[in-house]
C-alpha positions as CSV (number, residue, x, y, z in Angstrom):
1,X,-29.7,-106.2,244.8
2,X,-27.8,-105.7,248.1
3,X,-27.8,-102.2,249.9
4,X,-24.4,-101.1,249.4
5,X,-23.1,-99.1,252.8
6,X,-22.3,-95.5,252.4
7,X,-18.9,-94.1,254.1
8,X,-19.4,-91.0,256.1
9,X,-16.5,-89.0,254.7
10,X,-15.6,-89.5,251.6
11,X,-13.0,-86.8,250.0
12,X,-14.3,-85.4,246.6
13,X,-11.6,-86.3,243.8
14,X,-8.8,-83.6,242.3
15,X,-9.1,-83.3,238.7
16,X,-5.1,-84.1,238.3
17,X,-5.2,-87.1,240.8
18,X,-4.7,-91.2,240.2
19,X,-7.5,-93.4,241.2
20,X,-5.8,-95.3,243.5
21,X,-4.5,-92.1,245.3
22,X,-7.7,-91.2,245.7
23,X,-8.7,-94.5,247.2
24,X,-6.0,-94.2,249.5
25,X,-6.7,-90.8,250.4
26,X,-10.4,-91.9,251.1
27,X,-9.2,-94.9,253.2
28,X,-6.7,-93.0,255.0
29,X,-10.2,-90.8,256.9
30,X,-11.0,-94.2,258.3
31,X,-6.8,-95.3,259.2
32,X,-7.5,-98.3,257.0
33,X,-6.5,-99.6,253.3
34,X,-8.6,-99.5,249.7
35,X,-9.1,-103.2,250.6
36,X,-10.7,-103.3,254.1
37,X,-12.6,-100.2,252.9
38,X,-13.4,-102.0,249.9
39,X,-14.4,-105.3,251.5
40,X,-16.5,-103.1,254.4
41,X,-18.4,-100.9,251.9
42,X,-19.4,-104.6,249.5
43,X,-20.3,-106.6,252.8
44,X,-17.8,-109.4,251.4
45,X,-15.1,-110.8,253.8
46,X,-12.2,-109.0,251.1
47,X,-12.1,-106.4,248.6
48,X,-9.9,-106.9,245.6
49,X,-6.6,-106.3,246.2
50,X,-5.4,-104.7,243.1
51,X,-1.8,-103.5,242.2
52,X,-1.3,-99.9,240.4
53,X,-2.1,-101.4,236.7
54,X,-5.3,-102.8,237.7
55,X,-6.7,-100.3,240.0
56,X,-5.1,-97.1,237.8
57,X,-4.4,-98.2,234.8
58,X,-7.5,-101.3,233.7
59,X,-9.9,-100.6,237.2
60,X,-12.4,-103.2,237.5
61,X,-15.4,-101.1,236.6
62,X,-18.0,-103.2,239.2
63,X,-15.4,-101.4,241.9
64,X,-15.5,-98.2,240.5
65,X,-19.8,-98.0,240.6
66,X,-19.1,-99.8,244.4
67,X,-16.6,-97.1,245.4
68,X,-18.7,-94.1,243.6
69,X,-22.1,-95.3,245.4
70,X,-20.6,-95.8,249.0
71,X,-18.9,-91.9,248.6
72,X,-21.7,-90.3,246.5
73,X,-19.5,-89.7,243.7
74,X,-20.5,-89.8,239.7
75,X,-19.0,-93.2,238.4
76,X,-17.4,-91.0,235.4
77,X,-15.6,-88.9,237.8
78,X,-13.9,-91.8,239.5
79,X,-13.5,-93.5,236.3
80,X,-11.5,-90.5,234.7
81,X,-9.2,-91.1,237.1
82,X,-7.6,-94.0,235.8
83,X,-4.7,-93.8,233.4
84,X,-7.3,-96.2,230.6
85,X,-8.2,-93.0,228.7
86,X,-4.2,-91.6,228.2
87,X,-3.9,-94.0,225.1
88,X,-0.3,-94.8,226.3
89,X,1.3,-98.2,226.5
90,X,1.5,-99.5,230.5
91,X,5.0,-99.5,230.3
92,X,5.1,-96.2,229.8
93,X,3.8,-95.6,233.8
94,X,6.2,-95.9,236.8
95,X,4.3,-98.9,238.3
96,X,5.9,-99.2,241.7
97,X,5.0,-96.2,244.1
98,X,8.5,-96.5,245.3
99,X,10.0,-95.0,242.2
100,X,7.6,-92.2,241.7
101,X,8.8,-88.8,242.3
102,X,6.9,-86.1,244.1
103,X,6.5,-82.1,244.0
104,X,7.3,-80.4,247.2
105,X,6.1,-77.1,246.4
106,X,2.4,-79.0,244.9
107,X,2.3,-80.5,248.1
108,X,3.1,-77.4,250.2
109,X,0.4,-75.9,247.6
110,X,-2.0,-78.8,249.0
111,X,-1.6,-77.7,252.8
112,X,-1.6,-73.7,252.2
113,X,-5.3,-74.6,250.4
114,X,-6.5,-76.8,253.4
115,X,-6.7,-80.1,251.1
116,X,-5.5,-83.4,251.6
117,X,-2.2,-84.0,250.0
118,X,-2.4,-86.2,246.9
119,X,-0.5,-87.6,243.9
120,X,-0.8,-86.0,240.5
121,X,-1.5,-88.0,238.1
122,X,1.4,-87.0,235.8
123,X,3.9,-87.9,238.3
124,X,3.1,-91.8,237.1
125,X,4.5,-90.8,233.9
126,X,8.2,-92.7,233.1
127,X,9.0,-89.2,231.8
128,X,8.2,-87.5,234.7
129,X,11.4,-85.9,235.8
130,X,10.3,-82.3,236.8
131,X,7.2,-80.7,238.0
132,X,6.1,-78.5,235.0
133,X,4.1,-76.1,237.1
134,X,6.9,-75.4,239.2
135,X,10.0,-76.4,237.0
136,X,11.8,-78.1,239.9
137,X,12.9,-81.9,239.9
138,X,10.8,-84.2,241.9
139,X,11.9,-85.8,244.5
140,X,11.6,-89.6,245.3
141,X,14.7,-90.2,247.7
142,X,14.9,-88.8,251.0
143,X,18.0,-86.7,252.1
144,X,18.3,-88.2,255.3
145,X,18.2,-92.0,255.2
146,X,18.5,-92.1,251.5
147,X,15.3,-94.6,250.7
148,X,13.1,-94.0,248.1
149,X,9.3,-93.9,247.9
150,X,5.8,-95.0,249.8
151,X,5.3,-91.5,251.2
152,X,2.8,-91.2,253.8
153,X,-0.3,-88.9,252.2
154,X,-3.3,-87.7,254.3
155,X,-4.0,-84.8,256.4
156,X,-0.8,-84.6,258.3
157,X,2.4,-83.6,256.4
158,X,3.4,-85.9,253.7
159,X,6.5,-88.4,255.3
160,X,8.7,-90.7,253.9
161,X,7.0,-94.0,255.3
162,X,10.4,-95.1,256.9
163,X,12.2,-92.5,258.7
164,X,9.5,-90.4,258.8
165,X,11.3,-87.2,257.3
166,X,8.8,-84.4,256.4
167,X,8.3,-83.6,252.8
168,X,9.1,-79.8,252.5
169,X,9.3,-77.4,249.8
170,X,9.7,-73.4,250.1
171,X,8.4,-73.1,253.4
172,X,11.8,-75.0,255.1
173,X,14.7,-76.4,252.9
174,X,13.8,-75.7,249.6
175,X,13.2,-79.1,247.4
176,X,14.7,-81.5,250.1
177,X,13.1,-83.5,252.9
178,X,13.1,-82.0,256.4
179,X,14.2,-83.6,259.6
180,X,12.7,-81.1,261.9
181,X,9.4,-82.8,261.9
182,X,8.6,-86.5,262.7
183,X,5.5,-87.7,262.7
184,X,4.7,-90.5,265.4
């Protein structure tokens, strides 16, 4: 059996968060992708580059024990993060990350507690319109250029990947995206 090579810094899982959030958060310590970390951490010249059904929704489960050894996590805590156990149909999921709504105020929550920003796993929900802890819509279109989608998550404040608005909730403009902060 080949050594598998352990990651350094690995961020312990949020009960409420997708798998492949997490893996992105985790691959985000290192400014990389799931894949490179994935292909690093295996020793094999790629990892698998899975979409959101197959790394959420169906994960391969030799990935998950791969991805759990190199971080020192249980396997059953990165396997409950997949969407396999929610007994729902996959077309009931917003597949494409550019349609998924976020929370301000969950991810204003995220930075007043010291924790990386991350997506909750209900957001993937088609139904998911508004954030029931906070009752507010989420957002998924920026106010400033109008796109929608592929937020920027890590350490720094969340950003729309491509004009680099600020996601903000009560601490600025309440529920919109700020322009006061741009990140590069």
């Amino acid at each position: 059996m080949r050594q598998v090579r352990l990651l350094a810094v690995a961020p312990r899982p949020c009960d409420d968060e997708l798998l492949s959030c997490w893996h992105w958060r985790a691959a985000s310590h290192y400014s990389t992708s799931p894949p490179q970390v994935e292909s690093w951490i295996s020793g094999s010249p790629r990892g698998q580059n899975q979409d959101f059904f197959s790394r959420g929704l169906h994960p391969n489960q030799a990935a998950i024990r791969l991805w759990a050894r190199a971080c020192r996590i249980r396997e059953g805590d990165l396997d409950r993060l997949s969407l396999r156990g929610a007994r729902r149909p996959k077309t009931s999921f917003v597949s494409d990350p550019m349609d998924r709504g976020v929370c301000p105020l969950c991810l204003d929550e995220d930075a007043e507690e010291g924790r990386d920003h991350y997506c909750r796993r209900w957001w993937a929900g088609v139904e998911a319109v508004v954030c029931p802890r906070h009752g507010i819509g989420l957002e998924n279109n920026c106010a400033r250029c109008f796109r929608s989608g592929l937020f920027s998550f890590g350490r720094h404040p969340p950003a729309l990947s491509g004009c680099f608005a600020v996601i903000v909730g009560q601490s600025s403009r309440r529920g919109v995206f700020s322009d006061a902060i741009k990140l590069r």
